[in-house]
C-alpha positions as CSV (number, residue, x, y, z in Angstrom):
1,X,0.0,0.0,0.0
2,X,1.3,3.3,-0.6
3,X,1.0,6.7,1.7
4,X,0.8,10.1,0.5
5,X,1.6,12.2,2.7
6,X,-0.4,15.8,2.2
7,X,0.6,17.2,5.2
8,X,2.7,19.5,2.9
9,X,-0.1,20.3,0.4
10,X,-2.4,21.7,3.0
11,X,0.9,24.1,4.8
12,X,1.6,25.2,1.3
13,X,-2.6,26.1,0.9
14,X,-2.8,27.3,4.5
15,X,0.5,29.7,3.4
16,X,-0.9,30.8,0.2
17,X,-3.8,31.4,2.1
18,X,-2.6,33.8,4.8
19,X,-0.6,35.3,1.6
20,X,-3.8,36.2,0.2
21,X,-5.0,37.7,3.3
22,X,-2.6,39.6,4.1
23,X,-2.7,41.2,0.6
24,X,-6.4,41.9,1.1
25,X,-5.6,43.4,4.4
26,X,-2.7,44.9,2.9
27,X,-4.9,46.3,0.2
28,X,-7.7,47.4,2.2
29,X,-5.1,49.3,4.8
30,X,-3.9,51.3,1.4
31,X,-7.5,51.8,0.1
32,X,-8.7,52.9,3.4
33,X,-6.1,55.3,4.0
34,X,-6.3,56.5,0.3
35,X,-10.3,56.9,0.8
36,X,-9.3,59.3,4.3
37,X,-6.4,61.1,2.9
38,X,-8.8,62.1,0.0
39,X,-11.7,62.9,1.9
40,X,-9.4,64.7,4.2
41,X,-8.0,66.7,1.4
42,X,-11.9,67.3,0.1
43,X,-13.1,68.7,3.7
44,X,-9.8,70.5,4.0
45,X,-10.4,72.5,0.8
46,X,-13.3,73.3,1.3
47,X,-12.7,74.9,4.9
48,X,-10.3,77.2,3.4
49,X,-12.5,77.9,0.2
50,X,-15.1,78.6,3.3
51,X,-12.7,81.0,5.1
52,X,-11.4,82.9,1.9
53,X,-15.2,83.5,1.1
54,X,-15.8,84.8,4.7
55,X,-13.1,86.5,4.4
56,X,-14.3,88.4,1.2
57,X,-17.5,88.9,2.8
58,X,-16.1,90.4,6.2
59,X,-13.7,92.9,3.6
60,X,-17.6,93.5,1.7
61,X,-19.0,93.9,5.1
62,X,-16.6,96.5,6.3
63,X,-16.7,98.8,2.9
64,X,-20.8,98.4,3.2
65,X,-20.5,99.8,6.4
66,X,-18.1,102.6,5.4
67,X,-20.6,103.3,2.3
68,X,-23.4,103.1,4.3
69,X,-22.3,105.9,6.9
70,X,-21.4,107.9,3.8
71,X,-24.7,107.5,2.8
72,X,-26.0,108.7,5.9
73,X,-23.8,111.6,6.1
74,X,-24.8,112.6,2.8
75,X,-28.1,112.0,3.9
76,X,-27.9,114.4,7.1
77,X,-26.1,117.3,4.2
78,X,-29.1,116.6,2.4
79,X,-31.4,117.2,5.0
80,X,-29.6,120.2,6.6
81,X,-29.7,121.5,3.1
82,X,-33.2,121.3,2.8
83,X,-34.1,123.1,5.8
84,X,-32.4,125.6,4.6
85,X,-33.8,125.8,1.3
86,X,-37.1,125.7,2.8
87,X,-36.0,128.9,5.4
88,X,-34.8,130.8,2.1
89,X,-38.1,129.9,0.3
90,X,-40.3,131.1,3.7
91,X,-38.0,134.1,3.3
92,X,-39.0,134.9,-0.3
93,X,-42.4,133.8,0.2
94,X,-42.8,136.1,3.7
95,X,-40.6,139.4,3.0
96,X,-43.8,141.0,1.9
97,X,-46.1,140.1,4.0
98,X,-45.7,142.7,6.7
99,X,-46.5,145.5,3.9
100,X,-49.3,143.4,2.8
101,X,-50.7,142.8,6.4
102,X,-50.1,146.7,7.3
103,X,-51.9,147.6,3.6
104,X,-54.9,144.8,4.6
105,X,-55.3,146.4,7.7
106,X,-55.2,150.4,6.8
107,X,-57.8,149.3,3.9
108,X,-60.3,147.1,6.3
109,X,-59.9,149.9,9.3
110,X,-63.2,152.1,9.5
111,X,-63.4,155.5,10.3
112,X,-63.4,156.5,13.8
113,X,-60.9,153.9,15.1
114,X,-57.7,153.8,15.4
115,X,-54.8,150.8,16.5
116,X,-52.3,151.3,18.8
117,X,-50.5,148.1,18.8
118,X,-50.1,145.0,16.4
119,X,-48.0,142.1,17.1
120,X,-47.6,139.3,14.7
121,X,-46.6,135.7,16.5
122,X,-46.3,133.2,14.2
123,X,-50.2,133.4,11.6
124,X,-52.0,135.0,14.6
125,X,-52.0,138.8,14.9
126,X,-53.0,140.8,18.1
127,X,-54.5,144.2,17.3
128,X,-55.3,146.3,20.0
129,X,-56.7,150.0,19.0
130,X,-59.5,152.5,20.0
131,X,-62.8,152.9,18.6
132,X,-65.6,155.5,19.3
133,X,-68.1,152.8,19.2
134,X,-68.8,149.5,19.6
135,X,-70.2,149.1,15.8
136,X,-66.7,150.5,14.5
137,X,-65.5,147.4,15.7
138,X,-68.3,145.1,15.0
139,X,-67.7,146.0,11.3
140,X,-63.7,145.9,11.5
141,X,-64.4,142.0,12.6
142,X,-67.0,141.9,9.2
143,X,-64.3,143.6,7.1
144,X,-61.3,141.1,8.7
145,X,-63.9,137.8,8.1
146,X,-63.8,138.9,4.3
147,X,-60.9,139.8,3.8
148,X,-58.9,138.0,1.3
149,X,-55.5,137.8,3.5
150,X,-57.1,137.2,7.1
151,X,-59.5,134.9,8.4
152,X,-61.1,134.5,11.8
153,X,-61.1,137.2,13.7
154,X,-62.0,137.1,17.4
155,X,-62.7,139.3,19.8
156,X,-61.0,139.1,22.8
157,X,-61.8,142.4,25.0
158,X,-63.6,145.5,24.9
159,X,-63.5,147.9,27.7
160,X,-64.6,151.1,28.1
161,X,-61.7,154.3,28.7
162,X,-61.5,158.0,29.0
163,X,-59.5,160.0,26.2
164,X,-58.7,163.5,26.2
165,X,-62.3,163.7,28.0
166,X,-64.2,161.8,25.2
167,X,-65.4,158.4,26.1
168,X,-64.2,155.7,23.7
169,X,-63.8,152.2,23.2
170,X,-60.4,150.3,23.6
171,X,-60.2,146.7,21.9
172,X,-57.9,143.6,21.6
173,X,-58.4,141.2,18.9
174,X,-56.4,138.6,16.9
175,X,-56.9,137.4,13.5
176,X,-55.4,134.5,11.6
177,X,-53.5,134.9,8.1
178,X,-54.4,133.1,5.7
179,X,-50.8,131.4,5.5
180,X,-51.9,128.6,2.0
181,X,-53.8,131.5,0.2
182,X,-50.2,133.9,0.4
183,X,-48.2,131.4,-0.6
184,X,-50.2,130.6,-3.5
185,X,-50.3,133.8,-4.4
186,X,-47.0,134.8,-3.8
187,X,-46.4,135.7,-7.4
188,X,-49.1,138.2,-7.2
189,X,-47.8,139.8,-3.9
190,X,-44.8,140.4,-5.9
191,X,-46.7,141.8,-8.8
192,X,-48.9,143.9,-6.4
193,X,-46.1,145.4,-5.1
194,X,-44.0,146.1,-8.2
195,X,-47.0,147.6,-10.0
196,X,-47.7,149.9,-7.2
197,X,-44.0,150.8,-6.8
């Protein structure tokens, strides 16, 4: 009978074997550390593509800023500016009111009356004058209600007084301007006053 020995054959398999596995390991080990170095290098690039772009926009951020408190200076030059142009136009619009107020009033005075003080405080004006009666200044208050410069007159105080030994009438009254209607018409205050220059 004859004996084969295969004690060899299976260490030679079981060799070959723990070759192969020890390639796959080997293999896997490489692959594995290939897949991380990569995926590493991915997440790495795109932190610092991340931080450049912050970085941009911090930069953007900052000149915004700068821009936008330019803006708001300008903004504040434009408004003071304004405010002036709106005191030059009140100017022009206003320098000839006091004639026109003074010419109003010596047209819608009647006879027998006299003021002795007018004071202008913003559209309200205070007269205060004298009359000889009371009617005199029942029809000054119909001539202010028409007139085309004032509006609501009102009657504050009447009182009785002694002048020169003639009994007469002293009076305080405001009166509104009509503030809309002069500025509308400002062009013909100006033309009023040219033509009767």
């Amino acid at each position: 009978m004859i004996r084969v020995n295969l004690l060899p054959h299976r260490q030679l398999r079981r060799e070959a074997r723990q070759r192969e596995f020890g390639l796959m390991a080997g293999f896997v080990a490489i692959t594995a550390a290939v897949i991380i170095f990569v995926g590493w290098t991915f997440i790495t690039n795109r932190i610092d593509a991340q931080t450049e772009r912050n970085s941009r926009l911090d930069t953007a951020i900052v000149k915004l800023d700068k821009e936008i408190s330019d803006i708001k200076d300008l903004k504040d030059q434009i408004s003071t500016m304004l405010d002036r142009k709106q005191v030059v136009e009140n100017l022009q619009t206003n320098r000839s009111q006091a004639v026109v107020v003074l010419d109003e009033l010596s047209r819608q005075l009647p006879e027998g009356m006299y003021l002795q003080n007018i004071k202008e405080q913003g559209n309200v004006i205070t007269l205060e004058g004298v009359a000889d009666t009371n009617a005199r200044i029942a029809t000054l208050v119909r001539n202010l209600s028409s007139s085309q410069w004032m509006e609501s007159p009102n009657l504050v105080e009447i009182k009785s007084i002694v002048v020169n030994t003639i009994k007469q009438n002293a009076f305080t009254m405001t009166v509104n301007l009509k503030v809309p209607k002069a500025e509308n018409e400002g062009s013909g205050i100006k033309t009023t006053t040219k033509g009767g220059a």
